[in-house]
mmCIF file of the N, C-alpha and C atoms, coordinates in Angstrom:
data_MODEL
# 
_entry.id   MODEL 
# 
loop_
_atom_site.group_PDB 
_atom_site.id 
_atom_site.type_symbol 
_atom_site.label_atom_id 
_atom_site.label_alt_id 
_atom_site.label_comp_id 
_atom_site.label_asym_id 
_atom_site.label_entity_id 
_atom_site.label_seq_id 
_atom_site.pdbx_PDB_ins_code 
_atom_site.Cartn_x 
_atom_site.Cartn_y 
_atom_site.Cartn_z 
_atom_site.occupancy 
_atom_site.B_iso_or_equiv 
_atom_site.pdbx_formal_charge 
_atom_site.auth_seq_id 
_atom_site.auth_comp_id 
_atom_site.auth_asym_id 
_atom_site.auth_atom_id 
_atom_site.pdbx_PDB_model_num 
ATOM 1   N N  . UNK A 1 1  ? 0.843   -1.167 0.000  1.00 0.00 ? 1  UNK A N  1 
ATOM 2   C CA . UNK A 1 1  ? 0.000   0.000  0.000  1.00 0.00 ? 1  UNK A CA 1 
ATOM 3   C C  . UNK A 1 1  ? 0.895   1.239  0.000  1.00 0.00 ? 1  UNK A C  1 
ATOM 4   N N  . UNK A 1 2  ? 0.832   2.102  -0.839 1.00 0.00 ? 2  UNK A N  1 
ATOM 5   C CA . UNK A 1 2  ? 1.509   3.078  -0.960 1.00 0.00 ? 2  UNK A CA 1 
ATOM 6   C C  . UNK A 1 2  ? 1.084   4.631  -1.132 1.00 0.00 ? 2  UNK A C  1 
ATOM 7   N N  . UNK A 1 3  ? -0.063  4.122  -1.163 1.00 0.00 ? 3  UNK A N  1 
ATOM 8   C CA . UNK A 1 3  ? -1.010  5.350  -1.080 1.00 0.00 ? 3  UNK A CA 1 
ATOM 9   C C  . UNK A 1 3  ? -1.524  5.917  1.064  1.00 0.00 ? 3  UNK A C  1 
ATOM 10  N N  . UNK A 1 4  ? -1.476  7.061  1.256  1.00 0.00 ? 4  UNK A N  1 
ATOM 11  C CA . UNK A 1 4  ? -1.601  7.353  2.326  1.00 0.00 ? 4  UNK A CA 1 
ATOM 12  C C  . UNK A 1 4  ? -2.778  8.237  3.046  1.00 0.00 ? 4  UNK A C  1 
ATOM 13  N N  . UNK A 1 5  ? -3.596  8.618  3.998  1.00 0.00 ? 5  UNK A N  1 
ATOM 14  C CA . UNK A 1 5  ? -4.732  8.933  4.029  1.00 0.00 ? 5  UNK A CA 1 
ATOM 15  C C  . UNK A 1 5  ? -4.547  9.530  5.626  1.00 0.00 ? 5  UNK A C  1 
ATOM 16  N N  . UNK A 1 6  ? -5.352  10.917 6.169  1.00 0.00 ? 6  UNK A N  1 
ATOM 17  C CA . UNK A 1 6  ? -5.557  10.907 7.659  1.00 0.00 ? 6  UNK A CA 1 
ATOM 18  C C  . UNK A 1 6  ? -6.236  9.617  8.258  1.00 0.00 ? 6  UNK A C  1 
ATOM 19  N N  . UNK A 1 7  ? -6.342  9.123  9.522  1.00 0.00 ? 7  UNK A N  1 
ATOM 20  C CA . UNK A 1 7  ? -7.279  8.103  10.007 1.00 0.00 ? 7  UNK A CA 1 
ATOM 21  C C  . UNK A 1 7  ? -8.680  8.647  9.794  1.00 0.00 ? 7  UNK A C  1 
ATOM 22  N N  . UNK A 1 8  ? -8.773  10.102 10.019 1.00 0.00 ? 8  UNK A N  1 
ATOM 23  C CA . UNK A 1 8  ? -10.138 10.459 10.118 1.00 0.00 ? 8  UNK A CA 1 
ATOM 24  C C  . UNK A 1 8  ? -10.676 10.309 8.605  1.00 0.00 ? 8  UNK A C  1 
ATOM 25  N N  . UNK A 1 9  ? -9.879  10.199 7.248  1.00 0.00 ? 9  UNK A N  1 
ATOM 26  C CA . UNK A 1 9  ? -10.322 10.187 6.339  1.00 0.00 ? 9  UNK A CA 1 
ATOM 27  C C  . UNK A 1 9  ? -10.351 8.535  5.769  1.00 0.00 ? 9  UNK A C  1 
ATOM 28  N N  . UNK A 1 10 ? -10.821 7.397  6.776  1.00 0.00 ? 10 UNK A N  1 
ATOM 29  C CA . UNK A 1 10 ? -10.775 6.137  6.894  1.00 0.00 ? 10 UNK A CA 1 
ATOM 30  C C  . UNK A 1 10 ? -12.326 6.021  6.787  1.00 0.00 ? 10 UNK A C  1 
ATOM 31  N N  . UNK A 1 11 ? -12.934 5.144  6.263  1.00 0.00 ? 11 UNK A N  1 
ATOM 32  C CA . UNK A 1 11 ? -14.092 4.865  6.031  1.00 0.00 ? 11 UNK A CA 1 
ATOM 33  C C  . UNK A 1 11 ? -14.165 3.546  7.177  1.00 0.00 ? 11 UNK A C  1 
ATOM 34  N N  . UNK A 1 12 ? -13.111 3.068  7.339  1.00 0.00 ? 12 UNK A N  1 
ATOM 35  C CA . UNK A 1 12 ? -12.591 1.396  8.222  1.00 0.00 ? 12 UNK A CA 1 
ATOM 36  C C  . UNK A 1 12 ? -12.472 1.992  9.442  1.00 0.00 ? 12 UNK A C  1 
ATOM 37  N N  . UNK A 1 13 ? -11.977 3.114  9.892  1.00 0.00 ? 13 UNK A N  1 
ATOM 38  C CA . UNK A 1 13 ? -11.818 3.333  10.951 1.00 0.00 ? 13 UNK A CA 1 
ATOM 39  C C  . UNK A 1 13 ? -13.209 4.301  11.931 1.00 0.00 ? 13 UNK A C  1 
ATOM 40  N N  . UNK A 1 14 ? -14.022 4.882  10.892 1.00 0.00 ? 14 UNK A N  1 
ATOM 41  C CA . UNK A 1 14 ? -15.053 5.541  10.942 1.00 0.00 ? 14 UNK A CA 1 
ATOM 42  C C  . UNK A 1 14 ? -16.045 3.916  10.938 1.00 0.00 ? 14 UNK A C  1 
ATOM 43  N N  . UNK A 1 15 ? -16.030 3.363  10.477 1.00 0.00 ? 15 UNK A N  1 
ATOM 44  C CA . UNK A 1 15 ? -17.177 2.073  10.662 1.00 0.00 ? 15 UNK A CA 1 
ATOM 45  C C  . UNK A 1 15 ? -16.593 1.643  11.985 1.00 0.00 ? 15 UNK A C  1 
ATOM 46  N N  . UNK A 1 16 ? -15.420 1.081  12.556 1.00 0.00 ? 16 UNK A N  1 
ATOM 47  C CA . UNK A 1 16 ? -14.701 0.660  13.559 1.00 0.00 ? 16 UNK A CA 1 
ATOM 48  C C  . UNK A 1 16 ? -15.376 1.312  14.743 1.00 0.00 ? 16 UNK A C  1 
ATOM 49  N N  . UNK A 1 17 ? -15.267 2.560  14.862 1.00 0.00 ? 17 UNK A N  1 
ATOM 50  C CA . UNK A 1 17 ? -15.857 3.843  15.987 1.00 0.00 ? 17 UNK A CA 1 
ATOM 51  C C  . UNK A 1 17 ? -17.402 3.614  16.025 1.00 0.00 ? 17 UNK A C  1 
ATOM 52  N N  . UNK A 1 18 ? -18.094 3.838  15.153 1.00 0.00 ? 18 UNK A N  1 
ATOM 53  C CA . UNK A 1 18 ? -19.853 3.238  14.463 1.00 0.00 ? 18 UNK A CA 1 
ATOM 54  C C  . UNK A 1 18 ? -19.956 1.940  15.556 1.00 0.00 ? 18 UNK A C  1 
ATOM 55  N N  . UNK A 1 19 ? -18.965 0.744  14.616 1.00 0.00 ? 19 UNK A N  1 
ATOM 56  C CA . UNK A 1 19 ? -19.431 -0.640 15.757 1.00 0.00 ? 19 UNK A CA 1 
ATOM 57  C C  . UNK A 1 19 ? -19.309 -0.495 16.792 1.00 0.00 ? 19 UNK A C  1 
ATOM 58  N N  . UNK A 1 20 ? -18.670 0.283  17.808 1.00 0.00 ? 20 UNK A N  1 
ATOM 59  C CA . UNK A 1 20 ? -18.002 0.011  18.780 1.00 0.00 ? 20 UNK A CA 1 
ATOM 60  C C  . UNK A 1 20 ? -19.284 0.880  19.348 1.00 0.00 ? 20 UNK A C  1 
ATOM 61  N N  . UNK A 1 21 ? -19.507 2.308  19.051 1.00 0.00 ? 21 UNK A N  1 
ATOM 62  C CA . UNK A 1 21 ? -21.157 2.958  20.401 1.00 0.00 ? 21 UNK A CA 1 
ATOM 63  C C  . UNK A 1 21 ? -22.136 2.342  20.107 1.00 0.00 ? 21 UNK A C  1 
ATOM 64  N N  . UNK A 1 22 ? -22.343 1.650  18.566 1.00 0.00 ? 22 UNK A N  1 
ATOM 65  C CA . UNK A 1 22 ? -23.649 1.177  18.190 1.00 0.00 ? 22 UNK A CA 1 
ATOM 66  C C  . UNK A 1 22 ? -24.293 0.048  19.396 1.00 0.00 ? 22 UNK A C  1 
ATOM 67  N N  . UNK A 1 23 ? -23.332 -0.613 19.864 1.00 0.00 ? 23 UNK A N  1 
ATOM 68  C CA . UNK A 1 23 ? -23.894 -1.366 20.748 1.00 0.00 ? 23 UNK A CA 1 
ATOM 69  C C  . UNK A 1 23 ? -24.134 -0.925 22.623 1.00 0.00 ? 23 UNK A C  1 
ATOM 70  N N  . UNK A 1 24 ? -23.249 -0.024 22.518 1.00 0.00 ? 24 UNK A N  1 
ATOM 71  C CA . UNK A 1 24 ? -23.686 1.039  23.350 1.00 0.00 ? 24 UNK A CA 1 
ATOM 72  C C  . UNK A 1 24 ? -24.733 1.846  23.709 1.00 0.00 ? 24 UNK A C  1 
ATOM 73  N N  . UNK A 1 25 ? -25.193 2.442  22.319 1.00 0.00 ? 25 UNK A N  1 
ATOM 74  C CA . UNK A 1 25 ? -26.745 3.078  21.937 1.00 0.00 ? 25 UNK A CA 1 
ATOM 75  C C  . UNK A 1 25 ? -27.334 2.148  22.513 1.00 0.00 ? 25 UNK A C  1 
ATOM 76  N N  . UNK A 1 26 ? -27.506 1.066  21.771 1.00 0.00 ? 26 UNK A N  1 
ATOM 77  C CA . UNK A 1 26 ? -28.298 -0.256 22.111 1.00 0.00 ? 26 UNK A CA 1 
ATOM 78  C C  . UNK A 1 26 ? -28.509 -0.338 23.359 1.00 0.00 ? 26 UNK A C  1 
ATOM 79  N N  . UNK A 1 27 ? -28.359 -0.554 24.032 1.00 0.00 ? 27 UNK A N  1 
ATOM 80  C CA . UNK A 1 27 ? -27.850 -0.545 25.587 1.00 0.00 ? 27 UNK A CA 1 
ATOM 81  C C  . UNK A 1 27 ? -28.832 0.542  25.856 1.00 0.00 ? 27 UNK A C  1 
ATOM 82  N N  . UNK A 1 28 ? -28.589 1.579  25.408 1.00 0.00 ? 28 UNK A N  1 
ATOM 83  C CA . UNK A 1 28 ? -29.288 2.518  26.467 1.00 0.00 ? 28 UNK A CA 1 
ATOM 84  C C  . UNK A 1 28 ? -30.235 2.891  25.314 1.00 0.00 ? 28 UNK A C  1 
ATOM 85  N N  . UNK A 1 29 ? -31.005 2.033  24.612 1.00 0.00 ? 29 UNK A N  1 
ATOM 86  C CA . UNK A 1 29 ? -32.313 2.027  24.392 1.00 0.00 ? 29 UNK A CA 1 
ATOM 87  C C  . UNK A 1 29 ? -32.359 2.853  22.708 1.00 0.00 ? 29 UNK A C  1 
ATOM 88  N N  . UNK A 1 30 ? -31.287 3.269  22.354 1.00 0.00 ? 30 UNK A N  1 
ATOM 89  C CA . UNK A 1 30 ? -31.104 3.462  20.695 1.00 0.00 ? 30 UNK A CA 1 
ATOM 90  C C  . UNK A 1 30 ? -30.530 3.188  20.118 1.00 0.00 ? 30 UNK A C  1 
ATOM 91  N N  . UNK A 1 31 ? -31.218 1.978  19.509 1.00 0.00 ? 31 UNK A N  1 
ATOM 92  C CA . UNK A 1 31 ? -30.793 0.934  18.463 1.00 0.00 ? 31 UNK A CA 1 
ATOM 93  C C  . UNK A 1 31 ? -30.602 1.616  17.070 1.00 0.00 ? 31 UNK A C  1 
ATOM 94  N N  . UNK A 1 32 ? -29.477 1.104  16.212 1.00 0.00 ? 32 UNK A N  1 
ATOM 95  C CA . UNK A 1 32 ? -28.742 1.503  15.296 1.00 0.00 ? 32 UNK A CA 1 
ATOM 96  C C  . UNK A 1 32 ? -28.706 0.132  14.481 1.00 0.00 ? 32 UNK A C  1 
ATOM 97  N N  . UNK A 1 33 ? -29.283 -0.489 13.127 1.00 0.00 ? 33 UNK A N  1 
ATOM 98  C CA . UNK A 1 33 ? -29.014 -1.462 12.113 1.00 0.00 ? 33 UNK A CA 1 
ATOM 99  C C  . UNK A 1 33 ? -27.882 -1.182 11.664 1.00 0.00 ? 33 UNK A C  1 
ATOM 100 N N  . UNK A 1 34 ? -27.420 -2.443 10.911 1.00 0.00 ? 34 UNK A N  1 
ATOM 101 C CA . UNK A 1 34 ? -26.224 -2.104 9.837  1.00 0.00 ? 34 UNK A CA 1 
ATOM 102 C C  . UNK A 1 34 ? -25.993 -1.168 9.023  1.00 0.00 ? 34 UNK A C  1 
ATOM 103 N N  . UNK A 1 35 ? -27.132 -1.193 8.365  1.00 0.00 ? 35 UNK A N  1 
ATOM 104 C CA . UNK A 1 35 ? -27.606 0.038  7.322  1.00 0.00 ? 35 UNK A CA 1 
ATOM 105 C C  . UNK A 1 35 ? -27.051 1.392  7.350  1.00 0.00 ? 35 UNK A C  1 
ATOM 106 N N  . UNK A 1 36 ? -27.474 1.357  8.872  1.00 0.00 ? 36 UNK A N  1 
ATOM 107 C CA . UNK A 1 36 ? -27.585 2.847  9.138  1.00 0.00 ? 36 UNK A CA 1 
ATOM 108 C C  . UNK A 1 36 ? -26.221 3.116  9.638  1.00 0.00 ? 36 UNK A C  1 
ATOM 109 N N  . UNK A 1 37 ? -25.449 2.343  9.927  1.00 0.00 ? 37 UNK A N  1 
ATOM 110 C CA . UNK A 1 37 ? -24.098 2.219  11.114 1.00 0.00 ? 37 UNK A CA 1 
ATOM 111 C C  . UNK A 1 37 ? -23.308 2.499  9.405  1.00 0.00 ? 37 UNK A C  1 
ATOM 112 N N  . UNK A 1 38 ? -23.308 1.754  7.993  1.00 0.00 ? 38 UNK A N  1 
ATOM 113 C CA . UNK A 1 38 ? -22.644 2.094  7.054  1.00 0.00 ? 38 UNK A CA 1 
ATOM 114 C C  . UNK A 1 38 ? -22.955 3.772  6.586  1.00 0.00 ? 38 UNK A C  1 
ATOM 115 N N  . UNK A 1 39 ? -24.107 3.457  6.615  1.00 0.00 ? 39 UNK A N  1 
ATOM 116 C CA . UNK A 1 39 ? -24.386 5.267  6.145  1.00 0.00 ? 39 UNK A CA 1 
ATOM 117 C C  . UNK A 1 39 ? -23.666 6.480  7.337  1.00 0.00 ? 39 UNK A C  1 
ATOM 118 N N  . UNK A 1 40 ? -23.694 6.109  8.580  1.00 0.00 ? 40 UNK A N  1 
ATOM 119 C CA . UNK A 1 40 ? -23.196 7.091  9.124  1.00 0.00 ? 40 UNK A CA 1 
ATOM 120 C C  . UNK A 1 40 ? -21.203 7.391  8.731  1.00 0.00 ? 40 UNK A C  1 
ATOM 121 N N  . UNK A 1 41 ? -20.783 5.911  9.026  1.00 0.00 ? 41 UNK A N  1 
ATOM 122 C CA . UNK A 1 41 ? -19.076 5.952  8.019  1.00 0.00 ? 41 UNK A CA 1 
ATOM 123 C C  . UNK A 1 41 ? -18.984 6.620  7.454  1.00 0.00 ? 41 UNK A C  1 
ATOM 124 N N  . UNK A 1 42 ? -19.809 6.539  6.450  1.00 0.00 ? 42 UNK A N  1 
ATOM 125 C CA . UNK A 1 42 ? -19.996 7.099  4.769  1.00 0.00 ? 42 UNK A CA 1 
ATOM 126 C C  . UNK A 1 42 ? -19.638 8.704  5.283  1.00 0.00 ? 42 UNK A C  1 
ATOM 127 N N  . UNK A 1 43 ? -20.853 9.559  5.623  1.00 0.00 ? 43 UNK A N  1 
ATOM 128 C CA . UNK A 1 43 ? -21.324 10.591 6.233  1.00 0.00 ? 43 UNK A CA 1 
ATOM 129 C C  . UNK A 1 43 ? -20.297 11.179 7.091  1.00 0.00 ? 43 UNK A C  1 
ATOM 130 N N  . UNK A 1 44 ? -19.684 10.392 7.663  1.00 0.00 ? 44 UNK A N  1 
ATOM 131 C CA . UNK A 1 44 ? -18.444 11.206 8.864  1.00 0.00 ? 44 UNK A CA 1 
ATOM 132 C C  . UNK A 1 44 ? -17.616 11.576 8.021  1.00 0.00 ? 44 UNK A C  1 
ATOM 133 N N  . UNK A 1 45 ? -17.464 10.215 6.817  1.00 0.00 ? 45 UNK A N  1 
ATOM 134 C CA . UNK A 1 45 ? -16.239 11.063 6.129  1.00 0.00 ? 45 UNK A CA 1 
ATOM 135 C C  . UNK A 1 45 ? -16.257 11.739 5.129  1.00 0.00 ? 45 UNK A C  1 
ATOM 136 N N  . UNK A 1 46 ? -17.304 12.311 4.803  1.00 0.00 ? 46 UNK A N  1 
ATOM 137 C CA . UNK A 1 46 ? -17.744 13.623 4.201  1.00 0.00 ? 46 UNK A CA 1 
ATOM 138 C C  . UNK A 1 46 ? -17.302 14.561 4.967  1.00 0.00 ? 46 UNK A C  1 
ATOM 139 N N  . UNK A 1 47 ? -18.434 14.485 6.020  1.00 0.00 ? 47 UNK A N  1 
ATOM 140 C CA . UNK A 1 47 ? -18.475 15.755 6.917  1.00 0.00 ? 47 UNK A CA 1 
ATOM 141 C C  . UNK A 1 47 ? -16.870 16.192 7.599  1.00 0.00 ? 47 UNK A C  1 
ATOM 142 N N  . UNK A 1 48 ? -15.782 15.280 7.659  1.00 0.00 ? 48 UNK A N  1 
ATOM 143 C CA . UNK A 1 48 ? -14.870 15.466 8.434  1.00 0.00 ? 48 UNK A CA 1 
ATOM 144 C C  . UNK A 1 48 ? -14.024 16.033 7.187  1.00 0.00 ? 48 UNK A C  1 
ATOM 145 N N  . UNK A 1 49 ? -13.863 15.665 5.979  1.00 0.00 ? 49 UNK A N  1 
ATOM 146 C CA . UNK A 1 49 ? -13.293 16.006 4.514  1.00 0.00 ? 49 UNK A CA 1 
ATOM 147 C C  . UNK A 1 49 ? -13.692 17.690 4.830  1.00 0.00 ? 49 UNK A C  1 
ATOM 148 N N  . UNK A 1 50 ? -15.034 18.087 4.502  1.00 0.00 ? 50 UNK A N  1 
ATOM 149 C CA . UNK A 1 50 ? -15.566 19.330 4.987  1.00 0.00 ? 50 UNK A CA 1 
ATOM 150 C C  . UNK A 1 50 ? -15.072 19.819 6.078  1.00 0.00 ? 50 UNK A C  1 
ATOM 151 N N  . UNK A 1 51 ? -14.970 19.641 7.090  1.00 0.00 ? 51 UNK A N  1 
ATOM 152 C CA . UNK A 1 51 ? -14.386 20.609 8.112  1.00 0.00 ? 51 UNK A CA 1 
ATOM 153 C C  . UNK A 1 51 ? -12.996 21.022 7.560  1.00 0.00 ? 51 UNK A C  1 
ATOM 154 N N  . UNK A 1 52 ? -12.172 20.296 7.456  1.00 0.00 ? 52 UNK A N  1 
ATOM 155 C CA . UNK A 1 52 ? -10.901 19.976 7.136  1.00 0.00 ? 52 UNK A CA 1 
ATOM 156 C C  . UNK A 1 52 ? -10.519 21.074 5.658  1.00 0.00 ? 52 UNK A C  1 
ATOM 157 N N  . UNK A 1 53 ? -11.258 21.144 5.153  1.00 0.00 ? 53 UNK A N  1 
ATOM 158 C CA . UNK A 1 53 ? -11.222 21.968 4.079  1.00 0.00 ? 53 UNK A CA 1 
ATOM 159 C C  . UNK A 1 53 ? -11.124 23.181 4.274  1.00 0.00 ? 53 UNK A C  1 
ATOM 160 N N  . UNK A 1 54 ? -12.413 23.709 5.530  1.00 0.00 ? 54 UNK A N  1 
ATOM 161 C CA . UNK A 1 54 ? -12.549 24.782 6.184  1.00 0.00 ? 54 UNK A CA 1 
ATOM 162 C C  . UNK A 1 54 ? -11.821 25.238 6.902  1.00 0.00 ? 54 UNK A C  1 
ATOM 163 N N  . UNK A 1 55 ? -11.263 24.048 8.142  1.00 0.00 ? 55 UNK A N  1 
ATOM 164 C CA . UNK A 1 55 ? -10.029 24.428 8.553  1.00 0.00 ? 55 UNK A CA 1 
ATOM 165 C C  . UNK A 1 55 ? -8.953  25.211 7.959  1.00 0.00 ? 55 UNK A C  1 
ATOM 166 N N  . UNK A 1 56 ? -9.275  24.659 6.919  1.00 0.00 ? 56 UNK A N  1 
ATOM 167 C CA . UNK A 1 56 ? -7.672  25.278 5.798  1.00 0.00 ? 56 UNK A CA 1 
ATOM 168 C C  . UNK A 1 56 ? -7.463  26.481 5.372  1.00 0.00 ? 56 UNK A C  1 
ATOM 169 N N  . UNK A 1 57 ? -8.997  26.981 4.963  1.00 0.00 ? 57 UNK A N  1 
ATOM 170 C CA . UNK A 1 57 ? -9.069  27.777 4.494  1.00 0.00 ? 57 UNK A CA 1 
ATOM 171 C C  . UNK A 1 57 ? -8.824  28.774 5.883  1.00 0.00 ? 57 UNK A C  1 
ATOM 172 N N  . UNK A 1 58 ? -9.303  28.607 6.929  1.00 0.00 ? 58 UNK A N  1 
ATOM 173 C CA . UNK A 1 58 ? -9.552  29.742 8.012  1.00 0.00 ? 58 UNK A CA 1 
ATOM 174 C C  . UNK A 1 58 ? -8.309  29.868 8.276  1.00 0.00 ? 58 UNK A C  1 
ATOM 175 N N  . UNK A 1 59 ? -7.495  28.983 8.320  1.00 0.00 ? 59 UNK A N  1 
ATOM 176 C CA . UNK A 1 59 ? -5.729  28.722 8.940  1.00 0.00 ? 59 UNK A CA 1 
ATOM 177 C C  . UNK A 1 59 ? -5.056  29.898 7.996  1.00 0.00 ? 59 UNK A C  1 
ATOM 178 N N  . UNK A 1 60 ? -5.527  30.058 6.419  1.00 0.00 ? 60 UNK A N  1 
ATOM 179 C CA . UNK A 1 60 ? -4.600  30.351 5.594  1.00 0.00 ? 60 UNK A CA 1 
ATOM 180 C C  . UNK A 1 60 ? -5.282  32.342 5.476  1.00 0.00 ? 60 UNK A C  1 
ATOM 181 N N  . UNK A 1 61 ? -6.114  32.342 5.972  1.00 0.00 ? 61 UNK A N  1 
ATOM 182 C CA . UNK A 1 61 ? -6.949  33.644 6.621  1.00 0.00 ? 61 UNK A CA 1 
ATOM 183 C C  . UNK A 1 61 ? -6.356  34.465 7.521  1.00 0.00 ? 61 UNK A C  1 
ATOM 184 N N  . UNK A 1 62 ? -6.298  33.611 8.945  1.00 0.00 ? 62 UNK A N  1 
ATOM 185 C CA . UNK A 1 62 ? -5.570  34.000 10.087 1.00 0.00 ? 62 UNK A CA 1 
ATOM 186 C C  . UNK A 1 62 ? -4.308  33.998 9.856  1.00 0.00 ? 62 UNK A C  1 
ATOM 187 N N  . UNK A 1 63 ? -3.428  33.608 9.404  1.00 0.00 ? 63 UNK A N  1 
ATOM 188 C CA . UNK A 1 63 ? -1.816  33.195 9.464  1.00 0.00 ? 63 UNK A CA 1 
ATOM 189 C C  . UNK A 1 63 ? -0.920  34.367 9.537  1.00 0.00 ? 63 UNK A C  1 
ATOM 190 N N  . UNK A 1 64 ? 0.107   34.426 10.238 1.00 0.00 ? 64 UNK A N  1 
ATOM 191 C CA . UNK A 1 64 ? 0.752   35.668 10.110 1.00 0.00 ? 64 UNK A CA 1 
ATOM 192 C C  . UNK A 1 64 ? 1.995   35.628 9.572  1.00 0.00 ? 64 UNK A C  1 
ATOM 193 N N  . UNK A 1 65 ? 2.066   34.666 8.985  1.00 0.00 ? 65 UNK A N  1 
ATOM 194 C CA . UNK A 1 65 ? 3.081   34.478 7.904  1.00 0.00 ? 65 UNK A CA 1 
ATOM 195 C C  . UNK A 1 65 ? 2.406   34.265 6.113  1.00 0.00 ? 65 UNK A C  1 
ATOM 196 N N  . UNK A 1 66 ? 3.666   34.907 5.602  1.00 0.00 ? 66 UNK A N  1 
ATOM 197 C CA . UNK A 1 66 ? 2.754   34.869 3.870  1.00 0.00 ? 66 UNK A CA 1 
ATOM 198 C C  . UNK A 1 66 ? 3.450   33.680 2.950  1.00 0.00 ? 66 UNK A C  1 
ATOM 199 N N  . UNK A 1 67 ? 3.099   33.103 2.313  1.00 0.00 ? 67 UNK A N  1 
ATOM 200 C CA . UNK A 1 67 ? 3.479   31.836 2.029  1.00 0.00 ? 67 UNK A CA 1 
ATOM 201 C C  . UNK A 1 67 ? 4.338   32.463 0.459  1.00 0.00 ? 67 UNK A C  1 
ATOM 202 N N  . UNK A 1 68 ? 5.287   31.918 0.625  1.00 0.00 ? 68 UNK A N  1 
ATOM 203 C CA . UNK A 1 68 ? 5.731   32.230 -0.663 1.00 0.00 ? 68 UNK A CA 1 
ATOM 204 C C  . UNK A 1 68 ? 5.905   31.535 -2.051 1.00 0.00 ? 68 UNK A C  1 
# 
């Protein structure tokens, strides 16, 4: 494998986190299917791609150095 990725931009590690409260929820009375446990993966790593973008942009806003 030679290709490289943040963890947060892991679809495996975002399902990993999913399995692991889903049965937790459960537990305390909100149940989560497979279905829905893949769609949320999916969804984090959108939404976290998006922040991350934003981040960037705000970093390169604030900065008090000028990039040359």
């Amino acid at each position: 494998m030679q290709d490289s990725k943040n963890w947060y931009e892991s679809k495996t590690v975002w399902g990993g986190l999913i399995a692991v409260v889903a049965p937790l929820l459960d537990l305390a009375g909100l149940p989560i299917d497979a279905g829905l446990q893949t769609e949320l993966a999916d969804r984090m790593v959108v939404f976290i791609g998006a922040v991350g973008g934003l981040l960037a942009i705000w970093g390169r806003l604030t900065a008090n150095s000028s990039i040359r």
